[in-house]
Each structure stands twice: as structure tokens, then as C-alpha cells.
NULUMNU-319170 format. One record per residue (C-alpha): residue number from 1; residue in one letter; x negated, z, y. Coordinates in nm, 4 decimals. Last residue first. Layout:
BEGIN
[node NUM, A, [X, Z, Y]]
...
END
This chain:
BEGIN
[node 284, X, [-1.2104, -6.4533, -6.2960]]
[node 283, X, [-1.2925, -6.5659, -6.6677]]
[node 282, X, [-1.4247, -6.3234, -6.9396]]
[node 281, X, [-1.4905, -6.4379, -7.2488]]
[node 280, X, [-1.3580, -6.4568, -7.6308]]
[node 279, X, [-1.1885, -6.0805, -7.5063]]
[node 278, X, [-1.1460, -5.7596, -7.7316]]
[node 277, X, [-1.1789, -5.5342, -7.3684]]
[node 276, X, [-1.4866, -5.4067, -7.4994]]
[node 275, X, [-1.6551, -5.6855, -7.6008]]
[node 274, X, [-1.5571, -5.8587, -7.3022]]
[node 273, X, [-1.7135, -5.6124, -7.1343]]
[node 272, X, [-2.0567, -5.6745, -7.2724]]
[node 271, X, [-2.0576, -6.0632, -7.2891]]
[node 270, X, [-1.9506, -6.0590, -6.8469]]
[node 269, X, [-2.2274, -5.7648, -6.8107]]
[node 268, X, [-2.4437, -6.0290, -6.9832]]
[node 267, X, [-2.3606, -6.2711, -6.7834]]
[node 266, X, [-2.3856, -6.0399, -6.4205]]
[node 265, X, [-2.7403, -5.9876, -6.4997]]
[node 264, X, [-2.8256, -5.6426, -6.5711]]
[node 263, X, [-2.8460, -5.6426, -6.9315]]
[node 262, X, [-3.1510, -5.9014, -6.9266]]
[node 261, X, [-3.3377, -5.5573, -6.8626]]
[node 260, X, [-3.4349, -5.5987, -7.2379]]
[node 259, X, [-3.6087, -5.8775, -7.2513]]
[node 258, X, [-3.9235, -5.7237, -7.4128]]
[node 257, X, [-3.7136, -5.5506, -7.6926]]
[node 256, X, [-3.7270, -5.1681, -7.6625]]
[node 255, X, [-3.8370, -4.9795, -7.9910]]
[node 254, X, [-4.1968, -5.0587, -8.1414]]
[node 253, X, [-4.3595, -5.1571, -7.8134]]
[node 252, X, [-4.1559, -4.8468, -7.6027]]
[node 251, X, [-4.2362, -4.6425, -7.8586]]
[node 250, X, [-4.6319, -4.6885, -7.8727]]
[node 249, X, [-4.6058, -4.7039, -7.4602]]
[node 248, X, [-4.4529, -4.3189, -7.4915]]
[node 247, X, [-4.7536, -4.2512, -7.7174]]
[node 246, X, [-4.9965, -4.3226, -7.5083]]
[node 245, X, [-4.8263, -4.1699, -7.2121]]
[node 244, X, [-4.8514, -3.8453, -7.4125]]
[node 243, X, [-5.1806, -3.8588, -7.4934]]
[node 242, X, [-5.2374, -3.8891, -7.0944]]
[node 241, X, [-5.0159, -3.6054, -6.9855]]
[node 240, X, [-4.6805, -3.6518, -6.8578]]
[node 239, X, [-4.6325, -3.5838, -6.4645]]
[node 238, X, [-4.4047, -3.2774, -6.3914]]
[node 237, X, [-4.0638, -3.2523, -6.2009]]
[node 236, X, [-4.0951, -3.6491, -6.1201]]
[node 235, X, [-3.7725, -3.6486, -6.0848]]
[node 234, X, [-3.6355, -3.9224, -6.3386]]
[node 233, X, [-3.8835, -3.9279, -6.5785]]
[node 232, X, [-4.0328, -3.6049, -6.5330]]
[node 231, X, [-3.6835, -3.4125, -6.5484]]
[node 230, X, [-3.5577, -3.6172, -6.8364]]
[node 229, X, [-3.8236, -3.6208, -7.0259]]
[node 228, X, [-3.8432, -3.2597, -6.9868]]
[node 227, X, [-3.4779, -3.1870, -7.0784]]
[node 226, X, [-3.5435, -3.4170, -7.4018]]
[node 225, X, [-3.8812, -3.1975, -7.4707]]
[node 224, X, [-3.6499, -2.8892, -7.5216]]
[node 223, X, [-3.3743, -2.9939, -7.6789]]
[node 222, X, [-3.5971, -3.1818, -7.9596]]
[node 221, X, [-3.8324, -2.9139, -7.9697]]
[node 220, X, [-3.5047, -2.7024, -8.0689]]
[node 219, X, [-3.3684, -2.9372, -8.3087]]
[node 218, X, [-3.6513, -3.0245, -8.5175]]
[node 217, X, [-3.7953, -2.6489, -8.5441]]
[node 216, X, [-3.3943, -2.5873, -8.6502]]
[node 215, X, [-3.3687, -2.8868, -8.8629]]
[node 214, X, [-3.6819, -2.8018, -9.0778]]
[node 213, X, [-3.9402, -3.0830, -9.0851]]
[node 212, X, [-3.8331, -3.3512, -9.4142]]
[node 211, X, [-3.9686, -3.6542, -9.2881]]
[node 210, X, [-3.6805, -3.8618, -9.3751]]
[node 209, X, [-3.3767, -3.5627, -9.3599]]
[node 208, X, [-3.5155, -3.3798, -9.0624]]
[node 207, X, [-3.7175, -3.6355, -8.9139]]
[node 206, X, [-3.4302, -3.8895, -8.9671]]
[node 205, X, [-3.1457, -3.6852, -8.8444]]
[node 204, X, [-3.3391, -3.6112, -8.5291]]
[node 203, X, [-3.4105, -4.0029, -8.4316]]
[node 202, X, [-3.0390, -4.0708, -8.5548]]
[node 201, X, [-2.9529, -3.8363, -8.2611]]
[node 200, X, [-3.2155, -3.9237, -8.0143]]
[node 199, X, [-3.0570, -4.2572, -8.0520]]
[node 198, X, [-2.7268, -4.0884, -8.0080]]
[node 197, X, [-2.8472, -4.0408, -7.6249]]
[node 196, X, [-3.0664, -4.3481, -7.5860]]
[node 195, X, [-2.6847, -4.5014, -7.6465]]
[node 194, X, [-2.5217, -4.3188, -7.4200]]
[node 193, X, [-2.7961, -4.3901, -7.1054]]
[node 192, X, [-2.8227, -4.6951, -7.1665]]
[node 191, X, [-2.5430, -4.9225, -7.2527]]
[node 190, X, [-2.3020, -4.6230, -7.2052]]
[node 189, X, [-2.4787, -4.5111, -6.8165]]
[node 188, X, [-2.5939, -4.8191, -6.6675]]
[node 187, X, [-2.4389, -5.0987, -6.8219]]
[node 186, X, [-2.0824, -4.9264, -6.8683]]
[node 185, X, [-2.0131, -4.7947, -6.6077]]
[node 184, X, [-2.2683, -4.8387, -6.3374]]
[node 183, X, [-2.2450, -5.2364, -6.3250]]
[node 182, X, [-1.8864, -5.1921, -6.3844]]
[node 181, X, [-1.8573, -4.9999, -6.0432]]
[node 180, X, [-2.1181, -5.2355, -5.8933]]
[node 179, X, [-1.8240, -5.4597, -5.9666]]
[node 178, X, [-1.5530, -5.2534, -5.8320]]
[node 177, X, [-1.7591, -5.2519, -5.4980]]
[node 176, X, [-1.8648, -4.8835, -5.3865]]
[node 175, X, [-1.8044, -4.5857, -5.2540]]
[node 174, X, [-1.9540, -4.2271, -5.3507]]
[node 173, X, [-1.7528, -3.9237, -5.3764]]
[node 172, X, [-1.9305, -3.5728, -5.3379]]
[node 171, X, [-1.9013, -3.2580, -5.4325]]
[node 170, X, [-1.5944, -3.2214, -5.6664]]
[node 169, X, [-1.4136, -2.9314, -5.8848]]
[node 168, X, [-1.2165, -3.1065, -5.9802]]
[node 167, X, [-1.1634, -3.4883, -6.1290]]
[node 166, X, [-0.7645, -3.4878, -6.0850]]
[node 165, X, [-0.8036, -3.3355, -5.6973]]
[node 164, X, [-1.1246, -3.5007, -5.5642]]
[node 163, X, [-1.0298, -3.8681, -5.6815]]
[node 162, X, [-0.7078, -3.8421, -5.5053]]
[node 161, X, [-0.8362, -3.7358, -5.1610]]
[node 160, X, [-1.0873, -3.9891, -5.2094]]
[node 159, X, [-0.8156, -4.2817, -5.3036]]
[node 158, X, [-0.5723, -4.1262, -4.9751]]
[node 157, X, [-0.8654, -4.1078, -4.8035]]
[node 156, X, [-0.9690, -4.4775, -4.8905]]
[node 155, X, [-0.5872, -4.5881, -4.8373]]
[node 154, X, [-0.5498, -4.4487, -4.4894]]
[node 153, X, [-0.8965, -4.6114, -4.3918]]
[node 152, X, [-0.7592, -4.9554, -4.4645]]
[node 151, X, [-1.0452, -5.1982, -4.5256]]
[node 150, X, [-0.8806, -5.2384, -4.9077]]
[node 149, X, [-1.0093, -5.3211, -5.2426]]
[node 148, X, [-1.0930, -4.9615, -5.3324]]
[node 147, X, [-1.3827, -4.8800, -5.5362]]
[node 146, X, [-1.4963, -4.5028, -5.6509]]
[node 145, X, [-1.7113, -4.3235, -5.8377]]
[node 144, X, [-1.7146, -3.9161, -5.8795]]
[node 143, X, [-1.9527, -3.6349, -5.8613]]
[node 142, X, [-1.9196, -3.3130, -6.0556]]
[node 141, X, [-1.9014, -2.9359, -6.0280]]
[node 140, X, [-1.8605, -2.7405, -6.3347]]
[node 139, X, [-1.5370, -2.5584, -6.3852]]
[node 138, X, [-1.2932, -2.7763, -6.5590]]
[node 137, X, [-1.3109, -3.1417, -6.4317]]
[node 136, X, [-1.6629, -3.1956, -6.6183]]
[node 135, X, [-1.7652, -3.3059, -6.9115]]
[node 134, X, [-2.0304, -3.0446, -7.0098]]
[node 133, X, [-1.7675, -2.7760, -6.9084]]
[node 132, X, [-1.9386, -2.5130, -7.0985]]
[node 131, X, [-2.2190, -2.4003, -6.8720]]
[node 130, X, [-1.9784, -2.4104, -6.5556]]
[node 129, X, [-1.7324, -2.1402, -6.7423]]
[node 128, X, [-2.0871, -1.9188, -6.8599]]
[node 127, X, [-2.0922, -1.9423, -6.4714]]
[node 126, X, [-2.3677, -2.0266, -6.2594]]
[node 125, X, [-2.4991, -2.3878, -6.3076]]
[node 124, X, [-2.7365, -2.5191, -6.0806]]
[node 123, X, [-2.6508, -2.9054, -6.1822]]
[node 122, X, [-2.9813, -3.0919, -6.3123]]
[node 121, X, [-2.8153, -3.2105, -6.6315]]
[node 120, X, [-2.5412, -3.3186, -6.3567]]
[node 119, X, [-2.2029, -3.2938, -6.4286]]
[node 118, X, [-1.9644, -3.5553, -6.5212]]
[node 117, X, [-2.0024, -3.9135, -6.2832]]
[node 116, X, [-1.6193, -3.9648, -6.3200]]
[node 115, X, [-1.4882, -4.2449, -6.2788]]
[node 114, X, [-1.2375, -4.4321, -5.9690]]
[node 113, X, [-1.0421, -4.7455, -5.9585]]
[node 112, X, [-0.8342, -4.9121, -5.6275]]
[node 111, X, [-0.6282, -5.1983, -5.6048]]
[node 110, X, [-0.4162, -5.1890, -5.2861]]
[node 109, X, [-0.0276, -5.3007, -5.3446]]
[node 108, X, [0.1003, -5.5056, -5.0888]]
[node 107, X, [-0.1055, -5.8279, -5.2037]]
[node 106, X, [-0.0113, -5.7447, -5.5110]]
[node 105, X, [-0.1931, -5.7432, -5.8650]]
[node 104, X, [-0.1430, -5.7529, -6.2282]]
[node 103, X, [-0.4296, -5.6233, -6.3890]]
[node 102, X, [-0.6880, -5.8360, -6.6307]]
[node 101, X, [-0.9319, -5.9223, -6.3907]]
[node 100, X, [-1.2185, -5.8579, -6.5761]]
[node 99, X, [-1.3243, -5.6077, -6.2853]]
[node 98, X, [-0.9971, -5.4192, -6.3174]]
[node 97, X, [-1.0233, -5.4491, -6.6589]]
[node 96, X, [-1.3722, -5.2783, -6.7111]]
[node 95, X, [-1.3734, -5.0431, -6.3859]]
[node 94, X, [-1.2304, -4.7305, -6.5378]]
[node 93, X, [-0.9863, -4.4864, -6.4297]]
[node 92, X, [-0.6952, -4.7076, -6.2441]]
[node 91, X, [-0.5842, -4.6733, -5.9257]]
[node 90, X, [-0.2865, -4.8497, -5.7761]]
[node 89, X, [-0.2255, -4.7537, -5.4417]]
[node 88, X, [0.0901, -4.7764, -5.2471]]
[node 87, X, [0.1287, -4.9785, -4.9530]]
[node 86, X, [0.4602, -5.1756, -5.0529]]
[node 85, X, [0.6557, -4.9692, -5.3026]]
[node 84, X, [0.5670, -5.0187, -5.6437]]
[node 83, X, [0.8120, -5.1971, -5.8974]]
[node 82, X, [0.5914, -5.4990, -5.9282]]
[node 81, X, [0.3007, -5.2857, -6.0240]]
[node 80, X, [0.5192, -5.1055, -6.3252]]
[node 79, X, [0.5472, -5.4025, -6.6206]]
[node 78, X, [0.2783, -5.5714, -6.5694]]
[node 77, X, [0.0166, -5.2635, -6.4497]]
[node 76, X, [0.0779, -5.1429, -6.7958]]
[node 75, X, [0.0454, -5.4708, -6.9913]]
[node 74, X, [-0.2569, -5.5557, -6.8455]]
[node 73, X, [-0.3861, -5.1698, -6.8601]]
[node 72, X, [-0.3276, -5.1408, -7.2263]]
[node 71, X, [-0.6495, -5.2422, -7.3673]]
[node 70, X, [-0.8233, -5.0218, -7.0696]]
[node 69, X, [-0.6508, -4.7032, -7.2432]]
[node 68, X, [-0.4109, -4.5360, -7.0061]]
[node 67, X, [-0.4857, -4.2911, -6.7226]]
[node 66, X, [-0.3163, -4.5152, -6.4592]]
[node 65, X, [-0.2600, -4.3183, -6.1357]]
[node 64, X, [0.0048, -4.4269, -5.9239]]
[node 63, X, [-0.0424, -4.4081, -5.5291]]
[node 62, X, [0.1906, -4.3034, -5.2792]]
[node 61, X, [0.4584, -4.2983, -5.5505]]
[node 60, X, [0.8570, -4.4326, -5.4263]]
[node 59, X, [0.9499, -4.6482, -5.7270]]
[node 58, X, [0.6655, -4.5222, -5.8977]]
[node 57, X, [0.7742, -4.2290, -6.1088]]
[node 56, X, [1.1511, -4.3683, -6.1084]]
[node 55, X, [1.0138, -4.6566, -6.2673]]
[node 54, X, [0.7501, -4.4984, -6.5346]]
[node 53, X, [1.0544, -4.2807, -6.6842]]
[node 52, X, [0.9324, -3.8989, -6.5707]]
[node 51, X, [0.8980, -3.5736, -6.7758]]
[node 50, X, [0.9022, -3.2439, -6.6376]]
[node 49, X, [0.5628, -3.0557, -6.7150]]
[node 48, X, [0.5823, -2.6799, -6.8573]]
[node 47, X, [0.2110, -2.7881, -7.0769]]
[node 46, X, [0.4194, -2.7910, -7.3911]]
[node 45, X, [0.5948, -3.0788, -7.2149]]
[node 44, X, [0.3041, -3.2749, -7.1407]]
[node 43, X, [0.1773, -3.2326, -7.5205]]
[node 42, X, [0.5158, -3.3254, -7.6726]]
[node 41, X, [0.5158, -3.6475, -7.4362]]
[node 40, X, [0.2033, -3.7276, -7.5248]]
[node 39, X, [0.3012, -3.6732, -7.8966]]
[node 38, X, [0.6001, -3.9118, -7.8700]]
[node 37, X, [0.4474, -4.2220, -7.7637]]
[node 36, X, [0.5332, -4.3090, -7.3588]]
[node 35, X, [0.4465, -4.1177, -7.1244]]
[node 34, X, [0.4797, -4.0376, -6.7281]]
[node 33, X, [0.4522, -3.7637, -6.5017]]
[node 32, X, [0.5303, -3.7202, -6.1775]]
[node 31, X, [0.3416, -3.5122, -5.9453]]
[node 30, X, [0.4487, -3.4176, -5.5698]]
[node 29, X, [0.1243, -3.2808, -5.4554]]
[node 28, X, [0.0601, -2.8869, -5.3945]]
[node 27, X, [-0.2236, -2.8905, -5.6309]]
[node 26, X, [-0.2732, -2.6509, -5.9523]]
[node 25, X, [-0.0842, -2.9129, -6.1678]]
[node 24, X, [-0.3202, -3.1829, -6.0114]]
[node 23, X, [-0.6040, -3.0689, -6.2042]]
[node 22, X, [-0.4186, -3.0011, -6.5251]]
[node 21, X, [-0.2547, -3.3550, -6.5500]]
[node 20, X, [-0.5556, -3.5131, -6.5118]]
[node 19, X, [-0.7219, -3.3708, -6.7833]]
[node 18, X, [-0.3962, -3.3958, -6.9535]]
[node 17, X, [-0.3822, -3.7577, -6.9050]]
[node 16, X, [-0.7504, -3.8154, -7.0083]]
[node 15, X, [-0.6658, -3.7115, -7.3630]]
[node 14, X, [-0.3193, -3.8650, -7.3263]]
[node 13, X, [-0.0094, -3.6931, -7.2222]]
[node 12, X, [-0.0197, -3.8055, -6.8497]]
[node 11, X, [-0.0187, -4.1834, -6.9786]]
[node 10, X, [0.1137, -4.2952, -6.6563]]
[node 9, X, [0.0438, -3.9920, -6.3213]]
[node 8, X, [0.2458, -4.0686, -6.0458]]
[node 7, X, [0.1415, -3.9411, -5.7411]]
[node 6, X, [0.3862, -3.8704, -5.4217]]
[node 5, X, [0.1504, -3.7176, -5.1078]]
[node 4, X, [0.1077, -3.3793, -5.0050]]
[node 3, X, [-0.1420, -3.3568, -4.7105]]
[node 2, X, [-0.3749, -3.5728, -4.5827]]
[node 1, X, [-0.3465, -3.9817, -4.5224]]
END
């Protein structure tokens, strides 16, 4: 599919919402928008947006966009799946439920969910406007995730085509299964990658206010050294000296657990989601 297409937008007052709200404002798609609790709806209508009921938004939608929490996506997807028309895509924003199996499905209905990569710490940026957007779907250039359950080619354009618009500006859009999806997000990057981030955090706070160096001298060595780490251990910009390896296996033995890259198998994956979706266990 090209062109303009129907999209319904649920939750389009939410913090994600309005995110994607403001991308596809500037497109020439047919938008609805949809929500529910009083402020969203405030917010969308501040914003000059007509507001939809969640029937009449999907009753005829090419493909209805679900930026709701994931605790609310069963009852979501309940109540407005059934009232999709035949070949419409459902796409939610994160792979957690969707992978948990926790959305109400159709065999008419394709299943699709997308996520944002965010810019790139190693993203040329040219703008003060591109320096700012640290999230991304503003003015800095992003990638984005996506998995559609479907060998249709109209539906993975239509998903692409999708993704592009509510997470501009875009460069590229990269396929996969929704369970590599999950693998990505949240093993990958909010298992690891968030949490060595507020590590680095607490690891600041304590030589300031533990070993009592001035927050500045701590900050700025800190911002600097991180973007080298970062560069050398995942480009290979520069390679770390000797003393320095030294030290970096002296953290490793006091910090990471031995068995830590158990968080890759698919059980562990199962306990970690189901923590965030407030689930005993996950069952599919």
C-alpha cells in the first residue's frame, strides 16, 4: 500500500500518543484520534485534534495504532480488534504483550508491533534541534524495529510506511520476528544497556558524595570516558590501554555475576516480562 491510508491512533493523548500524534499531524493520512481519561483528551484537543470514539476510529482504519500502556493492551485490543475491518493492521508499540500473548487476535486482522531504536550516540548530528532530541521523533534521525505476522507485502509497507511517519525523521527500518523483538527490547537494551546507564549514575553519586571528588571534575570525566567506552567497545574507535584493561577485568570480577548472559535464554526472557506485564508466568 502507498499513499493516504485510514490510521487510528488509541491513547493519542498519552505521552507516547502525542509523540505520535505530532508526527502524523504533519502527514497527509486520514488520522483519528482516540482517548479515553480526561487529560488525554484535554491534551489532544489543545493540540487542534478532533476527537474520535475508539469504534468509529476503527470501524473502517487501515491499521490502528495502539499507543497505550502494555498493562492495558489485553483489554484494549478486547474490546476494539473485533470491530476492525478484515485486513487491517493492528500494531502495537512494544513487543512485551504481543509476545506474551496477551492481545486478542484475528485471523483477518494482521498483528504487527514496531519500537523505536532513538538516535544513535554515534549519529552525525547537525542541528542544535538534532542535539536536543535525545529521544528521537523530533529532529534527530532514528532507526526503528519492526515485526509483522503476515507474508503479505501490502501489510509490511503499509507497517513500514507507518513506522516511518509516527517515529520521524527515519533512516532505516529493520524486520524481524516479534520475539527477537522482545529479545531486543527489553533484554538487550533496558536489561542492559538502561541499567549500565543509571549504574553509571549511582557510580557518580557515590564518588561525589562517598569519595567526596567535586561533582563537576566527576561529571565531566565521567561524560567523557563513557563516550569512549562506548566508541572502543563497540567500534573499536581506539583500543584501551593495558592499565586500563586491568582495571576493566577488576570491575567486571567485583560487578557482573559469572552467569550473567543466562538473560538470553528464552526462560529468563519468559521471568523478565512477566515481571513487567504483573504476570505469575507467562504461558503461550
Amino acid at each position: 500500500m502507498s499513499g493516504n491510508y485510514a490510521i487510528a491512533v488509541i491513547g493519542a493523548g498519552g505521552k507516547m500518543g502525542m509523540r505520535v500524534s505530532n508526527n502524523l499531524a504533519r502527514t497527509d493520512h486520514d488520522v483519528r484520534y482516540v482517548e479515553n481519561s480526561p487529560a488525554g483528551r484535554e491534551r489532544t484537543v489543545d493540540a487542534g485534534r478532533e476527537l474520535t470514539d475508539g469504534p468509529a476510529a476503527v470501524a473502517d482504519a487501515d491499521i490502528v495504532v495502539l499507543a497505550v500502556p502494555d498493562l492495558a493492551l489485553g483489554a484494549v485490543t478486547a474490546e476494539l480488534v473485533p470491530q476492525m475491518k478484515s485486513g487491517a493492521v493492528c500494531l502495537t508499540l512494544d513487543p512485551a504483550a504481543a509476545y506474551a500473548g496477551l492481545l486478542t487476535e484475528r485471523d483477518d486482522v494482521v498483528q504487527a508491533v514496531a519500537h523505536p531504536c532513538h538516535p544513535s550516540i554515534f549519529l552525525q548530528r547537525e542541528t542544535p534541534e538534532q542535539w536536543a532530541d535525545t529521544f528521537g521523533g523530533i529532529a534527530a534521525p532514528q532507526d526503528a524495529i519492526a515485526a509483522v505476522e503476515s507474508d503479505d507485502p501490502a501489510a509490511k509497507t503499509l507497517v513500514e510506511e507507518t513506522v516511518r511517519a509516527i517515529y520521524a525523521p527515519v533512516i532505516d527500518v529493520h524486520f524481524v520476528t516479534i520475539k527477537q523483538l522482545a529479545q531486543l527490547e527489553p533484554t538487550l537494551v533496558e536489561t542492559v544497556a538502561c541499567m549500565i546507564g543509571e549504574l553509571l549514575n549511582e557510580a557518580l553519586h557515590e564518588t561525589v558524595h562517598t569519595m567526596g571528588v567535586p561533582e563537576a571534575a566527576a561529571r565531566s570525566i565521567l561524560h567523557g570516558h563513557t563516550q569512549v567506552a562506548l566508541a572502543n567497545g563497540l567500534r573499536g574507535d581506539n583500543p584501551f590501554s593495558d592499565a586500563c584493561l586491568i582495571a576493566m577485568k577488576y570491575g567486571r570480577e567485583s560487578i557482573i555475576k559469572e552467569d550473567w548472559k543466562k538473560i538470553f535464554q528464552d526462560d529468563e526472557l519468559d521471568k523478565n516480562l512477566a515481571r513487567m506485564l504483573h504476570l505469575d508466568t507467562i504461558t503461550r
